[in-house]
C-alpha positions in Angstrom: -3.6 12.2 21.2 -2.3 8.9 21.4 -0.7 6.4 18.8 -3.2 4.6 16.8 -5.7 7.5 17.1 -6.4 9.0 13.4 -7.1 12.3 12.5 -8.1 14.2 9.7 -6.3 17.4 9.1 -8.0 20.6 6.5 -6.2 23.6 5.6 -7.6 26.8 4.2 -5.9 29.9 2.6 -7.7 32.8 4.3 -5.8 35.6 2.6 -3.4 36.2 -0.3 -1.4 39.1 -0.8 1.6 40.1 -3.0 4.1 38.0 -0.8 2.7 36.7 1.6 -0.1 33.9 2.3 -2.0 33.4 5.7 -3.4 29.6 6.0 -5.2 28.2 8.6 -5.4 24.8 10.3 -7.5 22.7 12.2 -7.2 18.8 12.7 -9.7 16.8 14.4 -9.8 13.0 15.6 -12.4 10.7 14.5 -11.4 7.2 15.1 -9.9 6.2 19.0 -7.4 3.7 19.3 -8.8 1.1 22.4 -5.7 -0.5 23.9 -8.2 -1.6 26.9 -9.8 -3.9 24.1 -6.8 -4.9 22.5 -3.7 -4.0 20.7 -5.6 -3.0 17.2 -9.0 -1.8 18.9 -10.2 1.2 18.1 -13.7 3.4 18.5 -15.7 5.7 15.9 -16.1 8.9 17.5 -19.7 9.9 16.9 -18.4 13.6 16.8 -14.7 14.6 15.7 -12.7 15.9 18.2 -11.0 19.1 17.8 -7.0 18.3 18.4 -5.3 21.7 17.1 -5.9 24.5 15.6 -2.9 27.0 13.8 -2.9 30.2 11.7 0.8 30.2 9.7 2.0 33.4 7.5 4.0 32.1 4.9 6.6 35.1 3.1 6.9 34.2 -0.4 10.4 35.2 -1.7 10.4 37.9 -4.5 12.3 35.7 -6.7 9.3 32.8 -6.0 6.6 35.2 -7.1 4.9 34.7 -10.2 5.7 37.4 -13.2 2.3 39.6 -12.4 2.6 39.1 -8.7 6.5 40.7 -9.5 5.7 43.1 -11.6 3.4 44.8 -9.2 5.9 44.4 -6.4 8.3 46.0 -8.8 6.4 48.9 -9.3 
């Protein structure tokens, strides 16, 4: 990755639980900046590049959690 390449980033929530939510990430780049053509050059990629991927668990707070969510955590 360099600057002036753009990428296109898509996140998905995989699983959902009382307080906690697992997302994952990928982000791919599609356009390549040329410098070697010029200072605002850049290339189509005629297949995205895959640049990262990431899982994140994300702990929702039980004071965050909506009222059924809470109620079953209360139980």
């Amino acid at each position: 990755m360099y600057a002036g390449d753009y990428i296109e980033a898509v996140a998905r929530l995989v699983r959902r639980s009382r307080l906690r939510r697992i997302v994952e990430f990928e982000a791919h780049k599609v356009i390549s900046a040329r410098y070697d053509l010029g200072p605002s050059a850049a290339q189509i990629l005629s297949e995205p590049t895959l640049a990262c991927r990431a899982v994140d668990t994300t702990v929702v707070p039980v004071s965050s959690a909506r009222a059924t969510e809470l109620a079953d955590a209360l139980r």
